[in-house]
DRENBA-133929 format. One line per field, with one value per residue (C-alpha): residue number from 1; residue in one letter; x, y, z. Coordinates in steps of 0.25 Angstrom, whole numbers. Last residue first. Layout:
resi = NUM,...
resn = A,...
x = X,...
y = Y,...
z = Z,...
//
This chain:
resi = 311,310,309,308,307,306,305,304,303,302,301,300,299,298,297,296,295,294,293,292,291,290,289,288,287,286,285,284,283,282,281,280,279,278,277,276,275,274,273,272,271,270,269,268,267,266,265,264,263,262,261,260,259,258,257,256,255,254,253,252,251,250,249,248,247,246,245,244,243,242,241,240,239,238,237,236,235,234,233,232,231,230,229,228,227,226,225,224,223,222,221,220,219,218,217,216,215,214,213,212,211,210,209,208,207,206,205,204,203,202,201,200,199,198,197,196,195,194,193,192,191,190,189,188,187,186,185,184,183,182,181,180,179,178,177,176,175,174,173,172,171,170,169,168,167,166,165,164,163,162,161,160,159,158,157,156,155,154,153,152,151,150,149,148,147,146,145,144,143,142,141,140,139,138,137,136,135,134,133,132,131,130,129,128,127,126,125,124,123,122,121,120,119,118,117,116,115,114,113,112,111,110,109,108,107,106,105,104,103,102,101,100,99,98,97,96,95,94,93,92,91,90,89,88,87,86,85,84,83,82,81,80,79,78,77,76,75,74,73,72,71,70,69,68,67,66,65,64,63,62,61,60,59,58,57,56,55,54,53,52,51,50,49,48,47,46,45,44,43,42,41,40,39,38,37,36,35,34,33,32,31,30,29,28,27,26,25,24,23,22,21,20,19,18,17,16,15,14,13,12,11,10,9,8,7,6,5,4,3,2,1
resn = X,X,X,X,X,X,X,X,X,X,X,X,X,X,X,X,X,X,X,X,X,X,X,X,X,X,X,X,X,X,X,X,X,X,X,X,X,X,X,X,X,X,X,X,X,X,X,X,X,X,X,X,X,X,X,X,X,X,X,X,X,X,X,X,X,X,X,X,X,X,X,X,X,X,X,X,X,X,X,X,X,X,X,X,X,X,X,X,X,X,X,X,X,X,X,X,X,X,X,X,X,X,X,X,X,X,X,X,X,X,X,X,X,X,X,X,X,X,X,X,X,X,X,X,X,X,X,X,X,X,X,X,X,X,X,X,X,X,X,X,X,X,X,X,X,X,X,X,X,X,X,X,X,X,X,X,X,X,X,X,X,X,X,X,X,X,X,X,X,X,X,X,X,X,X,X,X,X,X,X,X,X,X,X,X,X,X,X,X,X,X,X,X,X,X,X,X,X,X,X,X,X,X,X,X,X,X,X,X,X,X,X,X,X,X,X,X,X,X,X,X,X,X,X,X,X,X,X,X,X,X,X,X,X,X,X,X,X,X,X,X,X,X,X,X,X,X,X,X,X,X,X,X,X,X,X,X,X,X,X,X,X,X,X,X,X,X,X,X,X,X,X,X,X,X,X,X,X,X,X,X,X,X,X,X,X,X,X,X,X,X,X,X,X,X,X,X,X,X,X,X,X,X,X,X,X,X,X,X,X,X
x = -30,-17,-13,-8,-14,-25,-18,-7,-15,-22,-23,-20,-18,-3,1,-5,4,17,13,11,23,33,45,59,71,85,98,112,126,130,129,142,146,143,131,126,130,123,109,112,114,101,104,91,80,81,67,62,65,68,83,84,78,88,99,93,96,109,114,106,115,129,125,122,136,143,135,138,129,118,107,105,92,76,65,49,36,34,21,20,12,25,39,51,63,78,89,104,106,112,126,126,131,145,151,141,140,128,123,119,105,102,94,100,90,105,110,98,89,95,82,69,61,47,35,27,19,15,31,34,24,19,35,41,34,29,38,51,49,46,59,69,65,68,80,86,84,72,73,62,46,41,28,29,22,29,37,43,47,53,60,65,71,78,83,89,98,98,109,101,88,93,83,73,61,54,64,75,68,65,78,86,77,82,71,68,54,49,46,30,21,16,16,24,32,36,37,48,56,58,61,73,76,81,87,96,97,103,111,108,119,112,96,87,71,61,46,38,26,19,17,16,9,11,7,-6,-4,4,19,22,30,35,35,39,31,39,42,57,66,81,92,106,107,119,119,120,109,100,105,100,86,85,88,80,69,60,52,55,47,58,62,62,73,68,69,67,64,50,46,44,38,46,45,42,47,42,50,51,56,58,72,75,83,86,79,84,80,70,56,53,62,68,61,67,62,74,77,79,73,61,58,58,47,40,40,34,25,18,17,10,0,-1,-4,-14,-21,-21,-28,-39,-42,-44,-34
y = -18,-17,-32,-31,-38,-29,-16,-23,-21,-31,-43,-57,-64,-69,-57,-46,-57,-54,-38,-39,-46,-37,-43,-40,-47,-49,-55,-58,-55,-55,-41,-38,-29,-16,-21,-21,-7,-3,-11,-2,10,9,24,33,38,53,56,58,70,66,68,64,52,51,54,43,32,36,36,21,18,23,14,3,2,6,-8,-18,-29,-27,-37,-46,-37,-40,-33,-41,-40,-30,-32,-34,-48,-52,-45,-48,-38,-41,-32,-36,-21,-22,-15,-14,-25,-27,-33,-36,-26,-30,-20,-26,-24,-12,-2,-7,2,10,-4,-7,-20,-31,-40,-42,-56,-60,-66,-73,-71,-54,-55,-39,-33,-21,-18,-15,-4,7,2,-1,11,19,14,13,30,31,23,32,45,53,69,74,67,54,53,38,41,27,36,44,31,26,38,41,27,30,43,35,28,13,7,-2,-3,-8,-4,-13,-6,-17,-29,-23,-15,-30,-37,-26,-29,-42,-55,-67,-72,-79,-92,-94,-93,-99,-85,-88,-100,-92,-80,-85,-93,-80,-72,-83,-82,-69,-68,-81,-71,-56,-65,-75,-78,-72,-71,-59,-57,-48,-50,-37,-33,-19,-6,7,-2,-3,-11,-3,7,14,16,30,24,10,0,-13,-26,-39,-51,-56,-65,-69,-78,-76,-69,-65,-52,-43,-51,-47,-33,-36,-38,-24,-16,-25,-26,-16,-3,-1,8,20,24,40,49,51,67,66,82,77,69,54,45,38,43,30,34,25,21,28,17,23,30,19,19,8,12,14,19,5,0,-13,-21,-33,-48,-61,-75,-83,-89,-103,-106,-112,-100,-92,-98,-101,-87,-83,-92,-90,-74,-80,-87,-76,-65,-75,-74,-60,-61,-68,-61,-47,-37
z = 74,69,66,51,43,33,38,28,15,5,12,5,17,16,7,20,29,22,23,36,39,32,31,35,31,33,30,36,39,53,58,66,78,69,64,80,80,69,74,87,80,72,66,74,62,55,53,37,31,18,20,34,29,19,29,38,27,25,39,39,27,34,46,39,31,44,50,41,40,29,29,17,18,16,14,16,11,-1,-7,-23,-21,-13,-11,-4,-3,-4,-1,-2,-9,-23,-27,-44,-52,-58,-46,-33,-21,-11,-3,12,16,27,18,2,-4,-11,-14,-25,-21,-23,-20,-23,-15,-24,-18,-30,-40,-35,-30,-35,-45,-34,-31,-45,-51,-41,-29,-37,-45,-34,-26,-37,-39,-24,-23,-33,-24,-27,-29,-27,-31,-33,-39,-49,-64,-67,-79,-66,-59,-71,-76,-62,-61,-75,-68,-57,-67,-68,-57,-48,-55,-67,-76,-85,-78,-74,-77,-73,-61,-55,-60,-51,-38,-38,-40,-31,-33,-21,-18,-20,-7,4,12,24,18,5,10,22,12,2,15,19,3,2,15,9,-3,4,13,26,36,48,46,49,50,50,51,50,57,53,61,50,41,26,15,12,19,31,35,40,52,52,63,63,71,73,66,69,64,67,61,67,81,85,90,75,72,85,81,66,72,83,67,58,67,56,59,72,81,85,98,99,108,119,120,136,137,131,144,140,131,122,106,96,83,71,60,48,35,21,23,34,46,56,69,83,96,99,96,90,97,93,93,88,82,79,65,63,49,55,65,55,47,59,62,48,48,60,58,45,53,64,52,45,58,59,44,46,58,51,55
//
């Protein structure tokens, strides 16, 4: 990493804690290797096997790939507006935006909703990278206005029209998400916050992963997801965090199934984040934000091998 840049990373590392630390947060740290995970379809965390003799059979510790699971215990505790930065880990991650070790600033507050967490992440771009306010748009009014569909009810064969008529190379038979996905990616992502930095949200119910579902009359269930997007890079996802624990349990069940089904490994249920659920998450939001990627904007760098310290 040139030296330019490892000083634009303690400056901004600067910024981003002063930020916090002006609106009352408490700096915390949780562990980055433990028995438990939180599962993802599109997420394999890293194994770390214990040395011993083989008739030991340890079971694995796993490097983790976000704070959320050790941060919502803290909020299940008491605590009420935490942040963290911290490195993740995440197997089979390499290129351009990717790094299989990368550092990620997470953050929860008690109280806040779906557009208070919204805004918090606004106000945190802004002052970190002197830009514009961003551009608030649904995920709905983005495939209106490109494929002038409703991307939460149209028929899945009208998404296979599309993807197919983009020349896209998917193969099997691909769930819904799938074909929301590669258009999403192909057509939608690359033009997201070039102006200005731009925060999507409502994404369809069935990519919901831990935010709450919101159920409205006349319109179809939106998941209380929000992402932020700058110069056609994805930064930071964000939740209005959900809170009951049967729910989560029967999603991560899900989750494991369709790793199980694409023979991915079947990872450990979070039985201590689930218990913790259990005695009572306070409602909340939260957000995780890539770091590198934030500072790759902030120096005009072209890939994250360029900033991240791995040298």
């Amino acid at each position: 990493m040139e030296t330019r840049h490892r000083q634009a990373r303690s400056d901004l590392l600067s910024g981003v804690r002063k930020f916090f630390f002006q609106r009352g947060f408490v700096e915390v740290q949780t562990p980055l290797l433990a028995p438990e995970v939180i599962p993802e379809l599109h997420i394999d965390p890293m194994p770390v096997t214990q040395p011993g003799p083989p008739q030991s059979c340890q079971d694995p510790l796993w490097l983790q790939a976000s704070p959320e699971l050790h941060m919502k215990r803290l909020l299940a505790e008491g605590a009420k507006a935490i942040f963290q930065v911290t490195r993740s880990f995440r197997a089979h991650e390499q290129g351009q935006l990717h790094h299989p070790e990368f550092t990620i600033v997470e953050w929860y507050r008690v109280g806040d909703d779906m557009a208070a967490g919204m805004w918090l992440l606004d106000e945190l771009c802004q002052e970190v990278l002197a830009v514009p306010a961003a551009k608030h748009t649904s995920y709905a009014e983005l495939f209106q206005h490109q494929f002038n569909l409703c991307a939460h009810t149209c028929p899945i064969e009208k998404l296979i029209g599309l993807a197919n008529a983009s020349s896209a190379k998917v193969t099997g038979n691909e769930d819904r998400d799938t074909w929301l996905n590669l258009l999403w990616g192909q057509q939608i992502e690359p033009h997201l916050g070039q102006a200005r930095p731009e925060i999507v949200y409502d994404f369809p119910a069935s990519q919901a992963a831990l935010a709450r579902i919101r159920h409205t009359p006349d319109s179809p269930p939106v998941a209380e997801r929000f992402e932020l997007y700058y110069r056609g890079i994805e930064l930071a996802n964000g939740y209005h965090e959900l809170t009951d624990a049967r729910e989560l349990r029967g999603r991560l069940k899900q989750v494991n199934a369709n790793r199980a089904i694409h023979k991915k490994t079947v990872l450990p249920m979070p039985e201590s984040l689930l218990a913790a659920m259990e005695r009572g998450l306070p409602n909340c939001s939260g957000v995780a934000l890539g770091f590198d990627r934030l500072l790759m904007l902030a120096v005009g760098a072209s890939s994250i091998q360029e900033v991240i310290n791995s040298d």
